[in-house]
DSSP file (Angstrom, degrees, kcal/mol; ACC not computed):
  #  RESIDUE AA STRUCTURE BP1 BP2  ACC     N-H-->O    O-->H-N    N-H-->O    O-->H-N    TCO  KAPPA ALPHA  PHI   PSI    X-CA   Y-CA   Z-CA
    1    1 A X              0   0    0      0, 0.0     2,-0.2     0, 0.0     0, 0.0   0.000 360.0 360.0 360.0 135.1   55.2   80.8  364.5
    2    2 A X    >>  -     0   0    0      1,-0.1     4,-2.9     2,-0.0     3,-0.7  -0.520 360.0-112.7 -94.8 161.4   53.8   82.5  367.6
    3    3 A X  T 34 S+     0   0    0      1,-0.3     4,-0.3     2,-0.2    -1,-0.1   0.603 114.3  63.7 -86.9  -0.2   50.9   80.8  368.9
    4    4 A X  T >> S+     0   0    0      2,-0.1     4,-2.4     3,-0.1     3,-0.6   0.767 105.1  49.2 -66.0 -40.1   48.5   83.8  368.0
    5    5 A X  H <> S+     0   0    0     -3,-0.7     4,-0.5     2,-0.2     5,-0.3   0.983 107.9  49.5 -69.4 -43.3   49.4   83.2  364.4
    6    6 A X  H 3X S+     0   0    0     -4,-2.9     4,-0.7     1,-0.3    -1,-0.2   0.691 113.1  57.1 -84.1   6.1   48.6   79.3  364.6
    7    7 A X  H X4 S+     0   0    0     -3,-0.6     3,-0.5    -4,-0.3    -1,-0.3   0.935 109.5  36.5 -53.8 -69.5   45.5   80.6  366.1
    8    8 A X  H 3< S+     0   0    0     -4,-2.4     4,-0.2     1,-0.2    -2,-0.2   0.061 109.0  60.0 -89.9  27.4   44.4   82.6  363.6
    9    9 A X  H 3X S+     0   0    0     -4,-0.5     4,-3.1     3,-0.1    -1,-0.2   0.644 113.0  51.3-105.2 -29.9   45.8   80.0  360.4
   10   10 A X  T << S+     0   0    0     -4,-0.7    -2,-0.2    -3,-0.5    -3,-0.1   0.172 110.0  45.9 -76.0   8.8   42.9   77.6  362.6
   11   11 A X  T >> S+     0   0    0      3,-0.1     4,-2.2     2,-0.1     3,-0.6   0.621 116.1  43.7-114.0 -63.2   40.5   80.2  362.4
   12   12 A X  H 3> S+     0   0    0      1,-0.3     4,-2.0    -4,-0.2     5,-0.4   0.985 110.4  54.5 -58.4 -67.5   41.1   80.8  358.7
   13   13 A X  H 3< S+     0   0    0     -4,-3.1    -1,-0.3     2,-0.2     4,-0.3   0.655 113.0  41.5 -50.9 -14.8   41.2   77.3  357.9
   14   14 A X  H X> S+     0   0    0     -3,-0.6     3,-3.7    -5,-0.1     4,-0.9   0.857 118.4  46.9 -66.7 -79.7   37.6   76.7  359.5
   15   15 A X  H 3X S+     0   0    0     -4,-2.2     4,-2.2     1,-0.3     5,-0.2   0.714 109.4  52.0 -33.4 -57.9   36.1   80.0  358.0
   16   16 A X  H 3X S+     0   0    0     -4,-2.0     4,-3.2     2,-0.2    -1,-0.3   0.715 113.8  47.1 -15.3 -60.7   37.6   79.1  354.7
   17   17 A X  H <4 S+     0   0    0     -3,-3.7     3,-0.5    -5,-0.4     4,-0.2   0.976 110.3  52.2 -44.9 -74.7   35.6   75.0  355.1
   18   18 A X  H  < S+     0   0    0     -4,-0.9     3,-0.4     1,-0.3     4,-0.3   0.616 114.0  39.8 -76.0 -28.8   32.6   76.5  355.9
   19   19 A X  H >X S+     0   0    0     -4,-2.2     3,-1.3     1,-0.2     4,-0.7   0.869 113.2  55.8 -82.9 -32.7   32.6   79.2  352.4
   20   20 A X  T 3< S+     0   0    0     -4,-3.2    -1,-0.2    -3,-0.5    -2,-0.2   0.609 102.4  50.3-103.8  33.9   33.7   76.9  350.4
   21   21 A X  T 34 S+     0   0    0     -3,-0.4    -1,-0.2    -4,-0.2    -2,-0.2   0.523 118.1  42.9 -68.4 -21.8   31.0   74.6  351.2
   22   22 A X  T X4 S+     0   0    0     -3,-1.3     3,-0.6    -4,-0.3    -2,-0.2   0.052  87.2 118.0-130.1  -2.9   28.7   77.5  350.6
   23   23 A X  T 3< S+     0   0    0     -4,-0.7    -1,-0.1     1,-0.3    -3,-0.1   0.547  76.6  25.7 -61.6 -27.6   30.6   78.4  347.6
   24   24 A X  T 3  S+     0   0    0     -3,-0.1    -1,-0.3     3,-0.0     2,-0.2   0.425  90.8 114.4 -97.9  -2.6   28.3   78.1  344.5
   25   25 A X  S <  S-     0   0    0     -3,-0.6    -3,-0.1     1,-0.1     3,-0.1  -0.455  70.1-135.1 -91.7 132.7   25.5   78.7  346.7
   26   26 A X  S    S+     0   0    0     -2,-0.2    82,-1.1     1,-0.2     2,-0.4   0.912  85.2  37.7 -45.2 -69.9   23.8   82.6  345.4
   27   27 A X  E     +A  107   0A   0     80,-0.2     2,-0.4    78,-0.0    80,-0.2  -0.707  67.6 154.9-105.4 116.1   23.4   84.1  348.5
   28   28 A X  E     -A  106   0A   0     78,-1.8    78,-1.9    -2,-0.4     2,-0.4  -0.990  22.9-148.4-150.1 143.6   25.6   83.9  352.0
   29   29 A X  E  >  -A  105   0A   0     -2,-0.4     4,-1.9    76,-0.2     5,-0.2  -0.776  19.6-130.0 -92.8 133.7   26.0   86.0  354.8
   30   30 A X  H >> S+     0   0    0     74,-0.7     4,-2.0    -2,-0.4     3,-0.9   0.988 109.0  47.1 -61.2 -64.2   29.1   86.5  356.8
   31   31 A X  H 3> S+     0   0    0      1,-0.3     4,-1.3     2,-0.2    -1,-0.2   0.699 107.4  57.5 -66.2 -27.0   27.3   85.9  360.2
   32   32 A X  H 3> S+     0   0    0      2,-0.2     4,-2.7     3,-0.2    -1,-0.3   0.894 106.9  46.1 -51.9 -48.5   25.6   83.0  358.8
   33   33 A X  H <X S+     0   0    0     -4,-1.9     4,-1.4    -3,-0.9    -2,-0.2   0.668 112.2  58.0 -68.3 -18.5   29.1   81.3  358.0
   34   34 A X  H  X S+     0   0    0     -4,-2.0     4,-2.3     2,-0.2    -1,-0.2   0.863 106.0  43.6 -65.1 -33.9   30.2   82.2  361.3
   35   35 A X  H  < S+     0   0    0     -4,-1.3    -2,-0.2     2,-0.2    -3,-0.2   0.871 108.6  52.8 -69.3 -46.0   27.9   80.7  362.9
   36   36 A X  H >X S+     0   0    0     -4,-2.7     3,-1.3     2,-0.1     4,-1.1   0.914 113.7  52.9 -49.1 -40.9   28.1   77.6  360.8
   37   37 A X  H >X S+     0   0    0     -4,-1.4     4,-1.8     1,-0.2     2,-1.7   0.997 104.4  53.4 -48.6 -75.0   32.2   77.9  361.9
   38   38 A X  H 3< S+     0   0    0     -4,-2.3     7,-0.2     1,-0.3    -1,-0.2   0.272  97.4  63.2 -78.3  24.0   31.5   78.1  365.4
   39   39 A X  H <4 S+     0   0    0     -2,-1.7    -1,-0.3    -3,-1.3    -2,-0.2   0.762 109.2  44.7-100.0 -58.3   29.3   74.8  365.3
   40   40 A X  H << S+     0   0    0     -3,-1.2     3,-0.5    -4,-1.1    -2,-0.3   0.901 115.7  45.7 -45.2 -49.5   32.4   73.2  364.3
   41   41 A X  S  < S+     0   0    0     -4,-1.8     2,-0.4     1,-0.3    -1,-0.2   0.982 136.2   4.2 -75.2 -40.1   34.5   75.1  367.1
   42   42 A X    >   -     0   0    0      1,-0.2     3,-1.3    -5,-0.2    -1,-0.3  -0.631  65.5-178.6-139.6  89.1   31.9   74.5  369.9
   43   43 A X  T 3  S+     0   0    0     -3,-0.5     2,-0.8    -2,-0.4    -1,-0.2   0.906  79.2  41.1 -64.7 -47.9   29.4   72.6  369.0
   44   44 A X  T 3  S-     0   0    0      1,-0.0    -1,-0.3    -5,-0.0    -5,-0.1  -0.378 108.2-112.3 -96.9  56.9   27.4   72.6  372.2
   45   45 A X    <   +     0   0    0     -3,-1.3    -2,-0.1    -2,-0.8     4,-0.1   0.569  66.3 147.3  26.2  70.6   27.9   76.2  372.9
   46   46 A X        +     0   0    0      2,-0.1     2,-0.2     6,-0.0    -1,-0.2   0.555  32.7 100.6 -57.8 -31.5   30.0   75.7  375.9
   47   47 A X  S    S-     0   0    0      1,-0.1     5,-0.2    -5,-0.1    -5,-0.0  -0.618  89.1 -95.5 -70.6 129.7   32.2   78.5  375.6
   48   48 A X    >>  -     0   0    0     -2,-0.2     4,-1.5     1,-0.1     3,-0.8  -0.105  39.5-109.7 -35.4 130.8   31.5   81.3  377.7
   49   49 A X  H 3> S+     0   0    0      1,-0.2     4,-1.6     2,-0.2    -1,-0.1   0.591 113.3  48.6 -70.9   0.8   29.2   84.1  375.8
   50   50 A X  H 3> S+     0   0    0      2,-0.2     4,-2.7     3,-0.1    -1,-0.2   0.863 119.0  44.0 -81.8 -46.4   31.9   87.2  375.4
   51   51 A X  H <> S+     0   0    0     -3,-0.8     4,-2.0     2,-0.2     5,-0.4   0.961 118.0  52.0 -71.2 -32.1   34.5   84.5  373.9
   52   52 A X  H  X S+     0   0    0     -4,-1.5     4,-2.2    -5,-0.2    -1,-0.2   0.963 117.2  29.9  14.0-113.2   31.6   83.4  372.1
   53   53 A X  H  < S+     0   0    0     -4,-1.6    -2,-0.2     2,-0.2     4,-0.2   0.794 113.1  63.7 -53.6 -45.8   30.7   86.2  370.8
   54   54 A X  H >X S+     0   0    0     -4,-2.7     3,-4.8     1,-0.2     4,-1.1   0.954 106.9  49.4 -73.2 -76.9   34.2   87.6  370.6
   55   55 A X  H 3X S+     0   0    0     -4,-2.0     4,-1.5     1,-0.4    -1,-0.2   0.783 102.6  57.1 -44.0 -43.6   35.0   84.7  368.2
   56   56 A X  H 3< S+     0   0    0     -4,-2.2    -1,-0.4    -5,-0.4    -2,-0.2   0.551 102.8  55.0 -89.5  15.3   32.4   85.1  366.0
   57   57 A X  H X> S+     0   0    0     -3,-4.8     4,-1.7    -4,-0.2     3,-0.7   0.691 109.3  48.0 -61.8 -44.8   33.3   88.6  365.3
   58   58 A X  H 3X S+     0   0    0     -4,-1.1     4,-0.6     1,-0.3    -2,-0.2   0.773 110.9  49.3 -73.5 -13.6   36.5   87.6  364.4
   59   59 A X  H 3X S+     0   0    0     -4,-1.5     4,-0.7     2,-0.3    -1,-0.3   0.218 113.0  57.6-107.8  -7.0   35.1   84.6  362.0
   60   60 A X  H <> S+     0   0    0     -3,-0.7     4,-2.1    -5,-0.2    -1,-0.2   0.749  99.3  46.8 -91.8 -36.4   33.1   87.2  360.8
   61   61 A X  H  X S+     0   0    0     -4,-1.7     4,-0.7     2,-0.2    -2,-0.3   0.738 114.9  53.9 -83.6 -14.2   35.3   89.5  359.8
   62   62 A X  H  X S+     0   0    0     -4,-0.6     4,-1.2     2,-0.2    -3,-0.2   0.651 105.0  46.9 -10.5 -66.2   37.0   86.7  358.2
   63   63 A X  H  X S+     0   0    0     -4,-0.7     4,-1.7     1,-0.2     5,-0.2   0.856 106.5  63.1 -77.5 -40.9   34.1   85.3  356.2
   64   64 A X  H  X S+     0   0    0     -4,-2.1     4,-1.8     2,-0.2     3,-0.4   0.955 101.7  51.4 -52.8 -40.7   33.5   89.2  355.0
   65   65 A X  H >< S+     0   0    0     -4,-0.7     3,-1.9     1,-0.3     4,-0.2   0.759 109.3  59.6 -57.3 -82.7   37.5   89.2  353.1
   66   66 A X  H 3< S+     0   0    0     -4,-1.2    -1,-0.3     1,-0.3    -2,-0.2   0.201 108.1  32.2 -55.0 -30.7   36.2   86.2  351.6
   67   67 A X  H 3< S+     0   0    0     -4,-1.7    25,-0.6    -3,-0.4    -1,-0.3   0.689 121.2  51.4 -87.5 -11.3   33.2   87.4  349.8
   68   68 A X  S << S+     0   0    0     -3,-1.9    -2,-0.3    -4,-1.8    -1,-0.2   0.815  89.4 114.7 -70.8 -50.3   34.9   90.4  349.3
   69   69 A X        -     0   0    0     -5,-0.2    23,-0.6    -4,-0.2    22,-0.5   0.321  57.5-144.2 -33.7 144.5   38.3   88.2  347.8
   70   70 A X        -     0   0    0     20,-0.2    20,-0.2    21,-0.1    -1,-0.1  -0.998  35.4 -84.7-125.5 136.1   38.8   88.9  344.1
   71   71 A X        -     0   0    0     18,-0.8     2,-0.5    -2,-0.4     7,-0.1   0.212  48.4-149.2 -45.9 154.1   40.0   86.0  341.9
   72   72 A X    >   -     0   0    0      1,-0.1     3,-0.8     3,-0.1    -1,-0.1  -0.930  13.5-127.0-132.3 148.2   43.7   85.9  342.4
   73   73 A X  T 3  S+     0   0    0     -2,-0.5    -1,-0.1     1,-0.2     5,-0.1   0.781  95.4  60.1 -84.4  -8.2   45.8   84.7  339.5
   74   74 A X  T 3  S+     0   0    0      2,-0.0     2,-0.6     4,-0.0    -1,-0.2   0.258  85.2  91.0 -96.9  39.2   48.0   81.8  341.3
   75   75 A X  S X> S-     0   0    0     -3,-0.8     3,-2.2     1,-0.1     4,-0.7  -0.913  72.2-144.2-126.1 142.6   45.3   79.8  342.3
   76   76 A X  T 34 S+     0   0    0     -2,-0.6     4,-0.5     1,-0.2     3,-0.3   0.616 101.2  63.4 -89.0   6.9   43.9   77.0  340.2
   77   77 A X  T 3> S+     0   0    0      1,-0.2     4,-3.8     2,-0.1    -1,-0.2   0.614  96.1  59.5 -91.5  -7.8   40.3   77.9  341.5
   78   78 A X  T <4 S+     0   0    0     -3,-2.2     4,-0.3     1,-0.3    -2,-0.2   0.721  96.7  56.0-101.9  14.5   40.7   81.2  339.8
   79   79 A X  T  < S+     0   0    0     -4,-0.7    -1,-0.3    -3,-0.3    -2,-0.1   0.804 110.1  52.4 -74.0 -19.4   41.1   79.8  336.2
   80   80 A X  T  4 S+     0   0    0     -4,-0.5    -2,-0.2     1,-0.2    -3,-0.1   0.929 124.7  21.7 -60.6 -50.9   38.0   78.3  337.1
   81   81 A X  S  < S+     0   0    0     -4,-3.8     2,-0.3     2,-0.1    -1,-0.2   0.371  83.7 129.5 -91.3  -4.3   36.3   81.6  338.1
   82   82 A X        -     0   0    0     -4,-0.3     2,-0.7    -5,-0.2     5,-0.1  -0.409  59.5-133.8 -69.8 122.0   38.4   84.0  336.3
   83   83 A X        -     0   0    0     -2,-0.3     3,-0.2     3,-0.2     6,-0.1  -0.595  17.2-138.1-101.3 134.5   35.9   86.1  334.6
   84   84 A X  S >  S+     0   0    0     -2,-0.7     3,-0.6     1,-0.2    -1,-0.1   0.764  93.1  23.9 -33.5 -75.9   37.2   86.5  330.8
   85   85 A X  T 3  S+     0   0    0      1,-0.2    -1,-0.2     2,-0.1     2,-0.2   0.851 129.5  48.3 -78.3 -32.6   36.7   90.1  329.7
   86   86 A X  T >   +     0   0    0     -3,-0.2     3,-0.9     1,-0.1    -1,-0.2  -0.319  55.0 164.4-112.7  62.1   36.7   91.3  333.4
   87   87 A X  T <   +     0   0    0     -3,-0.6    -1,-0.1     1,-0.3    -4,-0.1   0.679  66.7  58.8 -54.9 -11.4   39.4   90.1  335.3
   88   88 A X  T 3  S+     0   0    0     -5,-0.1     2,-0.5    -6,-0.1    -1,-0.3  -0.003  80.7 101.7-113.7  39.8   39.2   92.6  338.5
   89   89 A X    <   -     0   0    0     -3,-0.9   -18,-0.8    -6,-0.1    -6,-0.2  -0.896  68.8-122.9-104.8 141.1   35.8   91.9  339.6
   90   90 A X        -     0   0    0     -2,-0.5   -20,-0.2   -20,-0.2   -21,-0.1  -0.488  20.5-110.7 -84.3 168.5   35.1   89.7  342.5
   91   91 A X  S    S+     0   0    0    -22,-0.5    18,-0.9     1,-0.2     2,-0.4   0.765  95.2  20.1 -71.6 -18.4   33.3   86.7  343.0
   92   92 A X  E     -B  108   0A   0    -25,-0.6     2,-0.2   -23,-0.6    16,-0.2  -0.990  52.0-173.2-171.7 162.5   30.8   88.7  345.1
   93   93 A X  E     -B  107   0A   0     14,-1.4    14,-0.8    -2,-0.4   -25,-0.1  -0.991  33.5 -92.6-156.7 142.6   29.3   91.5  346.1
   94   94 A X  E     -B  106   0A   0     -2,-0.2    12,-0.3    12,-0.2    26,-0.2   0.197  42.1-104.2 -69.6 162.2   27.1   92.8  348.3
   95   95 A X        -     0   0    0     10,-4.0     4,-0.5     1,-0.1    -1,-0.1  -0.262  11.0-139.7 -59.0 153.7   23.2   93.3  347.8
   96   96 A X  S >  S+     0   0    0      1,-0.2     3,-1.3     2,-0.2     4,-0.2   0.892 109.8  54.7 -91.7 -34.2   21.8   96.9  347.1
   97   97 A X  T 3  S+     0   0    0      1,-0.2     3,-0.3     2,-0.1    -1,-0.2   0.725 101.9  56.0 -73.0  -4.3   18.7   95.5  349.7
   98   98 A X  T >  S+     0   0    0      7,-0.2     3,-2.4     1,-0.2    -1,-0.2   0.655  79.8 112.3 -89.6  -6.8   21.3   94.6  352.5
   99   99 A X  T <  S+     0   0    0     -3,-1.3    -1,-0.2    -4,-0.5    -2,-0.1   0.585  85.9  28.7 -44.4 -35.8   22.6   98.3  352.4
  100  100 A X  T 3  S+     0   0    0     -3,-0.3    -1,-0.4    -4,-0.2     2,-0.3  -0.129  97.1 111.2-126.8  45.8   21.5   99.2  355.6
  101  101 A X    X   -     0   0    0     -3,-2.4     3,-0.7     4,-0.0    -3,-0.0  -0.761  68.8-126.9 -61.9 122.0   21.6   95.8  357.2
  102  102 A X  T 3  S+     0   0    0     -2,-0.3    -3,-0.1     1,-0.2    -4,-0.0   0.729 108.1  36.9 -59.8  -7.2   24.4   95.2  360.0
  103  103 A X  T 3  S-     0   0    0     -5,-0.1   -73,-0.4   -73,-0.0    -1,-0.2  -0.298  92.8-141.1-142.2  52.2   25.4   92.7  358.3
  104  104 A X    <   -     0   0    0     -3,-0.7   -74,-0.7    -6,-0.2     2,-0.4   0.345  18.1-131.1 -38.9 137.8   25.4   92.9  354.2
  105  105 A X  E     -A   29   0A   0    -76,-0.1   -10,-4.0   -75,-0.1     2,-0.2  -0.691  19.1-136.9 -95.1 140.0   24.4   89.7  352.2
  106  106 A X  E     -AB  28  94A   0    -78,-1.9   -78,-1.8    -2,-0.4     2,-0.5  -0.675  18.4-161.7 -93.0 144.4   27.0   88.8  349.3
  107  107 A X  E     -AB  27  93A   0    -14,-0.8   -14,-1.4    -2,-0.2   -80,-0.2  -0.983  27.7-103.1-134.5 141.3   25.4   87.9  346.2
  108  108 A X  E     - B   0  92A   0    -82,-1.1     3,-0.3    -2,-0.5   -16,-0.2  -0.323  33.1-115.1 -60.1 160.3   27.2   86.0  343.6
  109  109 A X  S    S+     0   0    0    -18,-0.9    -1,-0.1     1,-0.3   -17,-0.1   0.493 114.0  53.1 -83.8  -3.7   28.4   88.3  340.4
  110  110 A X  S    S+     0   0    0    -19,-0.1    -1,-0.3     1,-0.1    -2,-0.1   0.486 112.2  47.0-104.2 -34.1   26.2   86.5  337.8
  111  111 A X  S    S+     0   0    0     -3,-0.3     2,-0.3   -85,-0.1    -2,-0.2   0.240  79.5 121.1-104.5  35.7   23.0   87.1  340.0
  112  112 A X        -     0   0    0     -3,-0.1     2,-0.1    -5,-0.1     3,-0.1  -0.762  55.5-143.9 -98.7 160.0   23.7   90.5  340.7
  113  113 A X     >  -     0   0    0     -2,-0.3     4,-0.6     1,-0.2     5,-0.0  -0.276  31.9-102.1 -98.7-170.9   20.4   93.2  339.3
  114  114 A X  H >> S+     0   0    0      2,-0.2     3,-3.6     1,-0.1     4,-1.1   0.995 125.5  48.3 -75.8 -67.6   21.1   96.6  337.9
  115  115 A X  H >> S+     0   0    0      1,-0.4     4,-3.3     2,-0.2     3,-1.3   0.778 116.0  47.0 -91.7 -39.5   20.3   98.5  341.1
  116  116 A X  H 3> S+     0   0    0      1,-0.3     4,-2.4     2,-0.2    -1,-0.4   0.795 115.6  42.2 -38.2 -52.2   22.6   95.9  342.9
  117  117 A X  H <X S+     0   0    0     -3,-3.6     4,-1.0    -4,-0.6    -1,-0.3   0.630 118.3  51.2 -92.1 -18.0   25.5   96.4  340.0
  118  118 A X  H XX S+     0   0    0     -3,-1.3     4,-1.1    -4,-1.1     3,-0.7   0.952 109.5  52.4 -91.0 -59.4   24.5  100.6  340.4
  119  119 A X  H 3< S+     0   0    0     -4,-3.3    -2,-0.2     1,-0.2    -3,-0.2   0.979 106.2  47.7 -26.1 -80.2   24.9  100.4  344.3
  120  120 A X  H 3X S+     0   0    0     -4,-2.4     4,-1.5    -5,-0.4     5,-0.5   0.832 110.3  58.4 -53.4 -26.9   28.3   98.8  344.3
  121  121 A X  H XX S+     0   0    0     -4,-1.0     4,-1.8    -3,-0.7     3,-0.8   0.812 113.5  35.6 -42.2 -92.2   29.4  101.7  341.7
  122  122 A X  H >< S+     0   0    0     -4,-1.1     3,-3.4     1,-0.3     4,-0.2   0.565 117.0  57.3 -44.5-117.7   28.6  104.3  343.7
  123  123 A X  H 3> S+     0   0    0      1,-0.3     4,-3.2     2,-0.2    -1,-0.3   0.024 115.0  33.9  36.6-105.0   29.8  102.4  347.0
  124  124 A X  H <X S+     0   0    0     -4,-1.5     4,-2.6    -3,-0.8    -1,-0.3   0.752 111.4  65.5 -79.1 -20.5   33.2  101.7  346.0
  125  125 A X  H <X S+     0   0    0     -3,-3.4     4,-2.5    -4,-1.8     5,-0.3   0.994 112.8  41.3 -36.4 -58.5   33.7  105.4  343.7
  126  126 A X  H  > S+     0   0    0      1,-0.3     4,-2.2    -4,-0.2     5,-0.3   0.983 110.9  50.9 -76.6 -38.3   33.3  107.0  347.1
  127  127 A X  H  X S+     0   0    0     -4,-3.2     4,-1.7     1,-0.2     5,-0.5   0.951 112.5  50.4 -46.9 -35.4   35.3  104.6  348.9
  128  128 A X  H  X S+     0   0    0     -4,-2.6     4,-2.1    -5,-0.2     5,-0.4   0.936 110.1  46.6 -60.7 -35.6   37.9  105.3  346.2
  129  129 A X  H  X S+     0   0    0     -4,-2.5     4,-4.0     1,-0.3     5,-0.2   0.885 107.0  62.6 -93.6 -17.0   37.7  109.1  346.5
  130  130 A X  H  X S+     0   0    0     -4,-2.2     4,-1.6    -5,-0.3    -1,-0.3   0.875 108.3  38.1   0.3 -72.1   37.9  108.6  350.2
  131  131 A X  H  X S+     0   0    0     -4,-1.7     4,-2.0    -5,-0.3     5,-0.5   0.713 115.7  58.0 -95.9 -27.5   41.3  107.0  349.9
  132  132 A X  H  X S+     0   0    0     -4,-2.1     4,-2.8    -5,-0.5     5,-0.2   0.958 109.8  42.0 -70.5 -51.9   42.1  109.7  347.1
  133  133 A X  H  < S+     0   0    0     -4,-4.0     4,-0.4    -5,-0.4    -2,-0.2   0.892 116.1  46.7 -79.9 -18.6   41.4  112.7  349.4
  134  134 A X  H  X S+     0   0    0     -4,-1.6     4,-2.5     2,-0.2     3,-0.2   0.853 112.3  51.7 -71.1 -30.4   43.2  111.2  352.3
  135  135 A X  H >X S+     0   0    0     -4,-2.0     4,-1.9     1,-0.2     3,-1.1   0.994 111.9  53.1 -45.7 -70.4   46.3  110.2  349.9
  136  136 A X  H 3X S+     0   0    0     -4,-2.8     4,-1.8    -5,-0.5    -1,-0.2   0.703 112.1  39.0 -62.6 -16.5   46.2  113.7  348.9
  137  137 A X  H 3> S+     0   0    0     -4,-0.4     4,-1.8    -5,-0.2    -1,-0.3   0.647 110.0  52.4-103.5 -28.4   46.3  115.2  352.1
  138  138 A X  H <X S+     0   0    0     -4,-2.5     4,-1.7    -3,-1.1    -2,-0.2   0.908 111.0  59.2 -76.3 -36.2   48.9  112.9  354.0
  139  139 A X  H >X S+     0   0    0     -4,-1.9     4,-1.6    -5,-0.2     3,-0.6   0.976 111.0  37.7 -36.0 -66.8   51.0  114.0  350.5
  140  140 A X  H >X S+     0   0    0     -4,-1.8     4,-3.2     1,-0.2     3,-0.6   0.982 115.6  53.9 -74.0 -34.6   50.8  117.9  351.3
  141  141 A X  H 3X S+     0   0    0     -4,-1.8     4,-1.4     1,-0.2    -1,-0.2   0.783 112.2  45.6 -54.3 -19.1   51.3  117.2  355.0
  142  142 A X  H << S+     0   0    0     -4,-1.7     4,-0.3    -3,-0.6    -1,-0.2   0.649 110.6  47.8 -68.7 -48.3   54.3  115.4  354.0
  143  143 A X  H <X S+     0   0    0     -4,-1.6     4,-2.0    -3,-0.6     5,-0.2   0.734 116.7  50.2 -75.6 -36.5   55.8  118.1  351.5
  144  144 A X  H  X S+     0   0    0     -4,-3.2     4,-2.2     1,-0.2    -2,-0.2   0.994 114.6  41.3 -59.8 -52.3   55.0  120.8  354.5
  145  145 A X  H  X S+     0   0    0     -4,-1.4     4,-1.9    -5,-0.3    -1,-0.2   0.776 118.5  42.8 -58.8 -30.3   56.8  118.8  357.1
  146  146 A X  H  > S+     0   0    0     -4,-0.3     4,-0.9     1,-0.2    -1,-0.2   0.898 120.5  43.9 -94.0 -28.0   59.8  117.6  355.1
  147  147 A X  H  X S+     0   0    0     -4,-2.0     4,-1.1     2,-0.2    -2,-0.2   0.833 101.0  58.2 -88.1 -13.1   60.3  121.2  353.5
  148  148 A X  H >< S+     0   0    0     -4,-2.2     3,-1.9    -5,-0.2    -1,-0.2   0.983 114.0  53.6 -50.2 -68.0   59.9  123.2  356.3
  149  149 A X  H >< S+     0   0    0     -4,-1.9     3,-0.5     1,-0.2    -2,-0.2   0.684 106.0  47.1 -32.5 -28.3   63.1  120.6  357.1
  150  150 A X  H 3< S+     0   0    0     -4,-0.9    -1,-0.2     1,-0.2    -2,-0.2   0.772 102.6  58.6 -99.2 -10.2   64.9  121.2  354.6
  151  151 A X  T <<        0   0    0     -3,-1.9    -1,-0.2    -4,-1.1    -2,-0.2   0.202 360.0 360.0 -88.4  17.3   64.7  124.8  354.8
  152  152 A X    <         0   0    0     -3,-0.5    -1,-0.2    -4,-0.1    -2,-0.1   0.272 360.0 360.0 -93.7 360.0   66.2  124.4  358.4
C-alpha cells in the first residue's frame, strides 16, 4: 500500500467517526463534519492555512459520498436501515432550501418535505439525462470512429 493510500484510508477512517457520530442526528453538513474531523487531526490549528484548508476540502468531499451513500446490502448496518419497500433510496438527501448554498445540508429520508422529496426528483432526472445524452454521444462517436476503421 503506497503511502497515499494509507493516507487517504486515515482520512476515511476519521470522516467516517465523525458521521457516524452524527448519524441519527436530522440534519448535517459536510463542512460541518469536516470541521469536526479536522479538530481531531489538528486540534490547535497548527497546520499551516492552504494544508488546512486543502484537507478540509478533501474531508469534505468525503463526508459528501457519505450522505450521499445508499444502503449497501453486505453491511449489517444496512439491515438496520434498509428501507423495506424502497431499497435504492439513500439514507439522505439534500434540502430543497440548501439548493443554492455552497455547501448543501443532507437531511435524513424520513424528515424529508414534499418540495424537498420534488427537488431531488428533478435534480437527479436531469443528472440522469445528463449522463444519458453524454452515453449517447460517446456511443455515435464510437460507431463513427470504429466504422470509418473498418471501412479502411
Amino acid at each position: 500500500m503506497t503511502s497515499e493510500q494509507k493516507l487517504q484510508q486515515q482520512l476515511k477512517a476519521i470522516i467516517e467517526r465523525v458521521y457516524e457520530r452524527r448519524r441519527d442526528q436530522i440534519s448535517v453538513n459536510p463542512s460541518w463534519l469536516a470541521t469536526e474531523a479536522m479538530q481531531e487531526i489538528d486540534p490547535e490549528k497548527k497546520s499551516p492555512e492552504l494544508a488546512y484548508r486543502a484537507a478540509h476540502l478533501q474531508l469534505r468531499q468525503m463526508a459528501r459520498g457519505l450522505c450521499r451513500k445508499q444502503w449497501e446490502d453486505d453491511t449489517e448496518d444496512s439491515e438496520r436501515d434498509q428501507h423495506e419497500l424502497f431499497p435504492d433510496l439513500q439514507r439522505r438527501y439534500p434540502t430543497a432550501r440548501s439548493s443554492g448554498w455552497e455547501e448543501p445540508e443532507y437531511i435524513l429520508l424520513e424528515h424529508l418535505t414534499k418540495r424537498d422529496v420534488d427537488y431531488n426528483v428533478v435534480r437527479l432526472r436531469r443528472e440522469g439525462a445528463t449522463k444519458l445524452r453524454r452515453a449517447d454521444a460517446l456511443e455515435a462517436w464510437g460507431h463513427d470512429k470504429f466504422t470509418e476503421r473498418a471501412a479502411e
